[in-house]
N, C-alpha and C positions, 0 to 999 in steps of 0.2 A: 276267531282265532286266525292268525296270520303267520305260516308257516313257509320255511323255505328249506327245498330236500336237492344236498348239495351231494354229486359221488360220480366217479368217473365214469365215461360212457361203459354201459353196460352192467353198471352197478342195484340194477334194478330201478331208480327212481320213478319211470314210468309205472311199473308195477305197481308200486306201494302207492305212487301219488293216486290212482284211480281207484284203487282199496279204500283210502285212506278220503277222497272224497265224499266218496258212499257213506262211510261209518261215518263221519261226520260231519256232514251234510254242508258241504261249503267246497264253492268250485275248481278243478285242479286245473292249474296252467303252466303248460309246456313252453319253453322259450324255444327248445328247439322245435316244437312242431311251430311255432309260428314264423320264425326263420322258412323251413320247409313249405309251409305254404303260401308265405310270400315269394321267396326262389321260385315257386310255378307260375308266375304273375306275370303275365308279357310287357312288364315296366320295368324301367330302370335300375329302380331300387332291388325288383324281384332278380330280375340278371346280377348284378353286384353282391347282391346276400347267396345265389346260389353259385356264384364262382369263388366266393370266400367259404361257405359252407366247405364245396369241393374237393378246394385245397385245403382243408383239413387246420384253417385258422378261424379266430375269434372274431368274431363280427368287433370293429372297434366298439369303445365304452361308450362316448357320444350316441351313437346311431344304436346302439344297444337300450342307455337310456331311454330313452326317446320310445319306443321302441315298445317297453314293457311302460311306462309309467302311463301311453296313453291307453293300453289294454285295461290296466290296472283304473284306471278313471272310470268303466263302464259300471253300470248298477249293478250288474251283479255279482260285482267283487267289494261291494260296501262293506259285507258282513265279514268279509273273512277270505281269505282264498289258499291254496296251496300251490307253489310255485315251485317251479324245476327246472334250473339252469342259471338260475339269475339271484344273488351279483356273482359274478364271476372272480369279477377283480377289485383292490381295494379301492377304485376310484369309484367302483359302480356303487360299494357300500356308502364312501360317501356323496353321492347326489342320488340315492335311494330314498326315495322321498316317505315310503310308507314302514311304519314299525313293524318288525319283526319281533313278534312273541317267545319263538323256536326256530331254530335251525338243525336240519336231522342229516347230518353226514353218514352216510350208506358207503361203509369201508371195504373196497375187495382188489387184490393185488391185480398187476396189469398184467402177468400170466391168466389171471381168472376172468380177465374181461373180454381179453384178445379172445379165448376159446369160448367161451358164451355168444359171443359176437357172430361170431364162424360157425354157429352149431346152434342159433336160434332159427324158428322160421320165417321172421319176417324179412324177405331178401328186397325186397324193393327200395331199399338205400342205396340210390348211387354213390353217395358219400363213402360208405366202407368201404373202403379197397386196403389194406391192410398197410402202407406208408402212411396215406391221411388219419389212420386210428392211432398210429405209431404217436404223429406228431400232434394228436391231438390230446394225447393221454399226458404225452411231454407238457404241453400247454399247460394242463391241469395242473399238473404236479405245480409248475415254475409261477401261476397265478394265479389261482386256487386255494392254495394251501396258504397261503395269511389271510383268506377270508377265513377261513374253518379257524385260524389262530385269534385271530380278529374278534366274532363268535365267542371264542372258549372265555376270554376272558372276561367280554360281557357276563358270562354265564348263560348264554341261552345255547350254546349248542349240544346235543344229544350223540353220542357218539354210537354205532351200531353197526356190529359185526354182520357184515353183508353175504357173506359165504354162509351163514343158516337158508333155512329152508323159508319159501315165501312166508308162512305162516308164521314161523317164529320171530323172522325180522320185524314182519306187522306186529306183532305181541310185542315184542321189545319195543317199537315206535310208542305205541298206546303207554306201555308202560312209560317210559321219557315222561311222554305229555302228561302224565299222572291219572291216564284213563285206561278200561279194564273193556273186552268184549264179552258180554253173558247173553246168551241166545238171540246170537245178533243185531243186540245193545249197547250202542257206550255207555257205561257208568263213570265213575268218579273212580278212581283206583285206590284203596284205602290200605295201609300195613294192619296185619292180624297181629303179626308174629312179632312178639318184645324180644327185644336185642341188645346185649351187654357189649359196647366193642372195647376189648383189653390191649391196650397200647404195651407192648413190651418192648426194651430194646437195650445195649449198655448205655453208658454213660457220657453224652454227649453226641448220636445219634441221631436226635431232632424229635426226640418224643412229646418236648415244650411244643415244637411248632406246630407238630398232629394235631397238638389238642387247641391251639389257635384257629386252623383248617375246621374242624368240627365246632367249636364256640361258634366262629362268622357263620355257621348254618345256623344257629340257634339251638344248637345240639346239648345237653346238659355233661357237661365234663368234671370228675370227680378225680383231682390228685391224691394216688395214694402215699406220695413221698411227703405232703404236705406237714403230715402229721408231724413225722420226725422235723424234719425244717422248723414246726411250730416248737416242737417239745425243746428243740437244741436254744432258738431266739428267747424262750422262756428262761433256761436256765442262764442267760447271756455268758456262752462257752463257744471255740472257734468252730467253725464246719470245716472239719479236714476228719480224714478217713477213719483215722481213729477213734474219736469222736462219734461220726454215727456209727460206726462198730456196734458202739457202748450201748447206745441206743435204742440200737435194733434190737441189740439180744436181750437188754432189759423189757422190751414191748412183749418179744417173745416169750422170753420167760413166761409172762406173764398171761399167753393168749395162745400161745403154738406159736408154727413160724408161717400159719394162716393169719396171723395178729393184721396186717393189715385191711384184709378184708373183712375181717372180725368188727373191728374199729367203724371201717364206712360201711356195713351193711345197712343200716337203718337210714345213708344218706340216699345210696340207692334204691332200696324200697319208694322211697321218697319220690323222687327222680321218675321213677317208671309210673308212677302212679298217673301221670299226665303228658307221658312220652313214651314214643314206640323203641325209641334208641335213646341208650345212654353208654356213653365214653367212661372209660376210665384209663386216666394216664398212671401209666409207671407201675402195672401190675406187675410181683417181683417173682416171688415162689410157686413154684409147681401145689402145694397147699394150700394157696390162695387159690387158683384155679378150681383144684378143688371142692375147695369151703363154694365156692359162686353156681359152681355146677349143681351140690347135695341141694344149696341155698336159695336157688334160685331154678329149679328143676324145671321150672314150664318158660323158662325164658334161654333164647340160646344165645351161647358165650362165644366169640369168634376172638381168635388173638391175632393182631395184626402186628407181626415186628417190623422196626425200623433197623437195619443193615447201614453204617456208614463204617470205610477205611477206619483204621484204627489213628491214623496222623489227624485226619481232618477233622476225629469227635475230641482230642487232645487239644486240636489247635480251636477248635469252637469252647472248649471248655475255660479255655487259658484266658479269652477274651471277654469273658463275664464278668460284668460289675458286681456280683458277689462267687464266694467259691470258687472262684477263678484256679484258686490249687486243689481243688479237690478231683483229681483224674489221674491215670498212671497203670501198671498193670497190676500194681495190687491191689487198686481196687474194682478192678477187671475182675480177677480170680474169686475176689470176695463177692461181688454180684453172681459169676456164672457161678462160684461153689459153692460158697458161703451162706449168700440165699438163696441157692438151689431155684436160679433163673434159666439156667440150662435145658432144663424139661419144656420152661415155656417156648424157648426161643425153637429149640427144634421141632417143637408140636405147633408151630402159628400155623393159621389158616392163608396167611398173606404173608408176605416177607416184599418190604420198597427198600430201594436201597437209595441214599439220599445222599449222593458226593457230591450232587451238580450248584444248579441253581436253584432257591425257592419256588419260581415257577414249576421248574420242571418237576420238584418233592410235589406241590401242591395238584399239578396234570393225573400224578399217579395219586394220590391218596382220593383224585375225587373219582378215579375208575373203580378204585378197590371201595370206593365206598357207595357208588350205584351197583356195582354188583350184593354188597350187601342187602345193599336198600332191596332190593327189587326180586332178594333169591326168596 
């Protein structure tokens, strides 16, 4: 396993990385302590790394390179190693010659690092003097932070709120990497707990795209609006408001105004029988919730709403190659009232709110959805 734990000075990386050696038995390596003890080296190189050190800048990319990749050549980093400081910057990522499996960014505001800094015991850093921390935190932020973007997108970075307690950060780490400590064992870290996630939101919100974000995991997604869309294409009659009205209340009539979970229960049964989590887009009524909760009593239901302005779910609706007119405030009123979506919206466990870019919808659904994972 080849790991690399990226976070601003005093973010604990040292900590964890020597933790996190031990638990899983593969060597941790500091960029900055090799810096450090080259700067004590009565050579050239060692004077130039410790006046750049000093001054509270980045060793250039070049000499950086170089630097780590011949550490990284030694045998005993064949199998795997854990690494802390490196790449820094996007050029380091590419002339990075070894794959990275993970990447674990260790998050803590620069009030929390400054004081940690200042209030730890180990003082023998001539480096600290509180300007070089200033300008070195600056650093980070200015070329840093599109490696950690860089990462995200890949998908290998781990994101981990660094303000917990040592032991909880390691636990959250382990969990990341999909591993559990039991009497001072890695294992493999397995979900127990089956989990229904209910996508609620109005109409034109991005609750399609949720359920796109969860498919690309391989996540099994059950649309409950399918039904009606299937039933309306059957009788070939237009989709406009009035219309599913008709629809709805005739399902209902005929089921409650739980009718749509009624309908897909046996798809989810189905679903969970060979997955720990199953999506359902476009849960509507507070009786649906309901019926999921009596129905499904040893599995837990989380409802996660999508929030977007009410211009931008109008102006996303208008531009759809079908239903394009089906949006407007009465059929607002007829969702929160009508099918009594109201209860759900204000009972969610999660609330994103999705005005920006798709990136940025897709950044938050995949927080709200490792916190799922992993509660």
């Amino acid at each position: 396993m080849k790991l690399v734990l990226i976070g601003i000075q005093g973010s604990g990386k040292s900590t964890q990385g020597n933790l996190l050696s031990k638990q899983l038995k593969i060597p941790y390596l500091s960029t900055g302590h090799i810096f450090r003890t080259i700067a004590k080296e009565k050579t050239q190189l060692g004077r130039y790394i410790k006046e750049t050190v000093n001054a509270g800048l980045l060793v250039p990319d070049v000499k950086t390179i170089e630097i780590v990749n011949s550490y990284l050549s030694r045998p005993e980093y064949k199998k795997g190693y854990i690494l802390d400081g490196f790449p820094r910057t996007l050029e380091q990522v590419k002339e990075f010659k070894n794959n990275v499996d993970k990447v674990i960014y260790i998050d803590i505001s620069q009030k929390e690092a400054i004081w940690r800094l200042f209030h730890r015991d180990d003082s023998a850093r001539s480096d600290e003097t509180l300007p070089a921390l200033k300008k070195r935190i600056t650093l980070f932020y200015k070329f840093t932070e599109p490696v950690t973007e860089h990462y995200r997108k890949e998908g290998k970075l781990i994101d981990i709120d660094g303000t917990m307690s040592i032991e909880k950060v390691n636990e959250e780490i382990l969990k990341g990497l999909g591993k559990q400590l039991i009497k001072n064992q890695i294992t493999n870290w397995h979900r127990k707990q089956k989990t229904i996630i209910a996508i609620v939101g109005l109409p034109g919100s991005g609750k399609t795209d949720a359920a796109d974000f969860f498919h690309k995991k391989n996540i099994p997604t059950i649309s409950f609006g399918k039904i009606i869309n299937d039933y309306i294409n059957k009788k070939k009659i237009s989709h406009n408001e009035k219309n599913h009205k008709i629809i709805r209340e005739e399902i209902r009539a005929k089921n409650g105004n739980e009718a749509l979970a009624v309908l897909n229960a046996e798809k989810i049964k189905t679903a969970l029988k060979d997955n720990s989590i199953v999506v359902i887009e476009g849960m509507r009524s507070w009786e649906e919730y309901l019926f999921l909760k009596k129905e499904f009593a040893d599995v837990k239901i989380v409802i996660l709403c999508i929030y977007a302005d009410k211009h931008l779910r109008y102006k996303r609706i208008s531009k759809r190659n079908n239903r394009s007119e089906l949006y407007g405030e009465e059929r607002d009123i007829n969702e929160i009232v009508g099918i009594n979506m109201g209860p759900t919206i204000a009972y969610a466990d999660f609330v994103i709110k999705n005005n920006y870019s798709l990136k940025d919808y897709y950044d938050k659904l995949e927080l709200a959805y490792r916190t799922i994972y992993f509660s």
